[in-house]
Each structure stands twice: as C-alpha cells, then as structure tokens.
N, C-alpha and C positions, 0 to 999 in steps of 0.2 A: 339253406338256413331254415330251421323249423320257428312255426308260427312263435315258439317261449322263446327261444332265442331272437327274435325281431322283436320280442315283447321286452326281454333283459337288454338289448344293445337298447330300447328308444329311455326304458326306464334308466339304464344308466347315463343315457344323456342326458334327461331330465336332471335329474339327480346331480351330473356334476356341475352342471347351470344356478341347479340351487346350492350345491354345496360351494361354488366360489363366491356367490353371491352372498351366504351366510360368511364366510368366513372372510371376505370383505368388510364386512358389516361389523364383525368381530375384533379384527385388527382397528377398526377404526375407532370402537369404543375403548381398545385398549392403549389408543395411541391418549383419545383423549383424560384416559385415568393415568398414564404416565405423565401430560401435563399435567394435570392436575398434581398431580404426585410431586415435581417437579416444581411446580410455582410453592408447593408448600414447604418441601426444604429449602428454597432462600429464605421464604419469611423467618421459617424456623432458624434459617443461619445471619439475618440481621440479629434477629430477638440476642441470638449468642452471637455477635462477632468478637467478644472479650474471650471466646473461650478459643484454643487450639484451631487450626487450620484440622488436625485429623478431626476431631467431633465433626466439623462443618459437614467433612466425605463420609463419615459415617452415617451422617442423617440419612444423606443425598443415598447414597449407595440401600440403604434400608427402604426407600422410597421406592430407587428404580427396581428393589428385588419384589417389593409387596406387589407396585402394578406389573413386573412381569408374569408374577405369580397369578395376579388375579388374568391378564390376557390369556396364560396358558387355561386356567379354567374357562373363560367366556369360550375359549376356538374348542376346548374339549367337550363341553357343552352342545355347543353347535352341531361336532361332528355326531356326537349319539342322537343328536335328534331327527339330524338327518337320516342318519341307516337306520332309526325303528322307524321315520317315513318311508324309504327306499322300500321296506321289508314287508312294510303293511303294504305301499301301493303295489308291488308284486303279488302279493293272496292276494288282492283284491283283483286284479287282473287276471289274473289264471282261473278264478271263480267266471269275471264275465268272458270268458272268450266263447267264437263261438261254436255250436253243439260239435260242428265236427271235429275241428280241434281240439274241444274240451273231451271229445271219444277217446283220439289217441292219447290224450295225457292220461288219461284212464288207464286205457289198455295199457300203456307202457308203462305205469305206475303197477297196473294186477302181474304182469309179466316180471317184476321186480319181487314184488313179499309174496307173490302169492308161494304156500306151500304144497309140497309134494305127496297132496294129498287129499280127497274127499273133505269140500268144506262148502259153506255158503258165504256168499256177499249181500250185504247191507244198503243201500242207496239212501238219501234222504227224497222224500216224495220229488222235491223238485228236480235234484240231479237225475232222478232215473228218467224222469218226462224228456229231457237233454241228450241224453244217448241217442245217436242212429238205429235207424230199422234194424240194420245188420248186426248190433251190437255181438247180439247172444251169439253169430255163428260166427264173428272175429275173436270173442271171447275163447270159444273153443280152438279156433287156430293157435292163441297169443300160449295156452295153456300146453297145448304138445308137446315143447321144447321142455316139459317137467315132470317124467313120467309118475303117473297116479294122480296128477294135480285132477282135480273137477271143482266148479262152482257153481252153484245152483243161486239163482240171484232169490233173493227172500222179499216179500210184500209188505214187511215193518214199514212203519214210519220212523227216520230218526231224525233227529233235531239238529246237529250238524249242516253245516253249509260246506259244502266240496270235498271230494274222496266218497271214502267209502269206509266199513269194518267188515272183517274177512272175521266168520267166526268157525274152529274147530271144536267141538264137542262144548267143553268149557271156557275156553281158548276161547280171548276176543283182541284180535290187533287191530287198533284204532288206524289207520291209514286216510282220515280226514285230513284235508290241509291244514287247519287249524294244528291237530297231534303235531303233525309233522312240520308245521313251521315251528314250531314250539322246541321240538327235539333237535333240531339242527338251525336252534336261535345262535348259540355261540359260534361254529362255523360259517354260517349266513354270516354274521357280522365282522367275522374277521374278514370273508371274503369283498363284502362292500369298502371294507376299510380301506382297504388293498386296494379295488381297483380305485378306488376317491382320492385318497392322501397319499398315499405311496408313488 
C-alpha cells in the first residue's frame, strides 16, 4: 500500500467518524423540527376541531412533509460539507507529506501529462527545495517510457503551492494540485460520496 493510499484509507476513516457523527447531529435536529412540526398541528387542529377530520390530516401531513423536507436539507447539507472537508484535508495532506514520498507523487504525476516531447518544468521555490538529490536522474528514467519526452526543470519562482506547470513553446499545463483538484472537483465528489453514503 502506497504512502496516498495509507493517507486516503486514514482520511476516509476520519471522514466517516465525522460524517456519522454530523449526520447524527442532523437527524436529531430534524427529529426535533418534526416535533416541533407536530405539536403545532394539534394546536392548529384544537384551533379547528369544528372543521372535517380530513383538514385536521391535511395540516398534520403538510407538517410532517415541511420538516421532512427541511431534515433532507439539514443531512444534504452536512454531506457537502463534509466532502469539501474530506477534499481539502486531502490537498493539504499530499502538500505536507514527506520529501520522498512527495518525490514520487511527482514523478508519477510528470510520468502521467508529461508530453512526448522537449519541454521544461516549473517548481514553486519551496517544492523544488523538496525533491531528493536524485530527483533529475529519476526524472530521466520516469521520461524513457515517452519517446522525445525531455524536461529541463526552470529556476522561475511560481506561486503555487504543490505540483508543477510543464511548459511547451506557448503551451503551459498547469499540473499544481490546486489546477487539478479543481478539474476533478466533480468526480472527487462523487467518489467521497460513494464511499460515505452509499
């Protein structure tokens, strides 16, 4: 089991400890808005006991649909807030791991976009301080599998926290973590969903 993977099994433990625990918390405010709901349709159904037996069920019934209503918002609620915690404490986790594992999430990350072709990489001052001694000559190994691929790492500063930008000619693919939790927000989310609620 790779270091991300011991990092997404503890975060999703986290994660499901706070998600029952929110949605505990949830159910219980919605138990107490259906009392609520509830003690107010009798009063409303003394106020009218002159009228029909169906009005009485009609209140009641409009009652328990409002707070079911509002319970499915309170838990739907919860759950989004939890997976943009889940999704942020992940970037943030993948940023502090440490240098050597933060190397190969590099490397297997440049091994993934990098193209088939003469280009440079980008660092921000801090992540290049990060990388191993060896970096440059795994870097050349990680690229052979791409024939033409080369990267010449660049001495920029950029302002980005984690990843990298690979740039060709004009060509500039942003591959920071930031970009890329960004671009795969909606899949991210459906997959937390999934393993949380489902």
């Amino acid at each position: 089991m790779t270091g991300l993977e011991k990092i997404l099994k503890a975060i999703e433990a986290d994660a499901q400890k706070e998600a029952d625990a929110v949605i505990a918390k949830a159910k219980s405010e919605a138990d107490e808005i259906l009392a609520a709901a509830r003690k107010e349709a009798e009063q409303k159904s003394r106020q009218i006991a002159e009228k029909s037996e169906a009005d009485v069920k009609a209140v009641l019934s409009r009652a328990e649909s409002s707070a079911a209503l509002q319970e499915k918002k309170i838990i739907l609620d919860a759950k989004q807030q939890i997976i943009s915690n889940i999704i942020t404490s992940a970037r943030n986790k993948l940023a502090e791991l440490p240098n050597a594992e933060y190397t190969e999430i590099i490397l297997s990350m440049i091994k993934k976009y990098a193209h088939k072709e003469a280009g440079k990489i980008v660092f921000s001052g801090r992540d290049r301080k990060r990388l191993t001694p060896d970096f440059t000559d795994r870097l050349v190994q990680v690229l052979q599998d791409k024939p033409g691929a080369a990267l010449t790492i660049v001495e920029e500063e950029s302002s980005f926290d984690g990843g990298f930008l690979l740039v060709y000619g004009d060509i500039e693919e942003n591959c920071s973590f930031d970009a890329l939790f960004a671009e795969e927000k909606d899949t991210l989310q459906d997959k937390v969903n999934s393993l949380l609620f489902d």
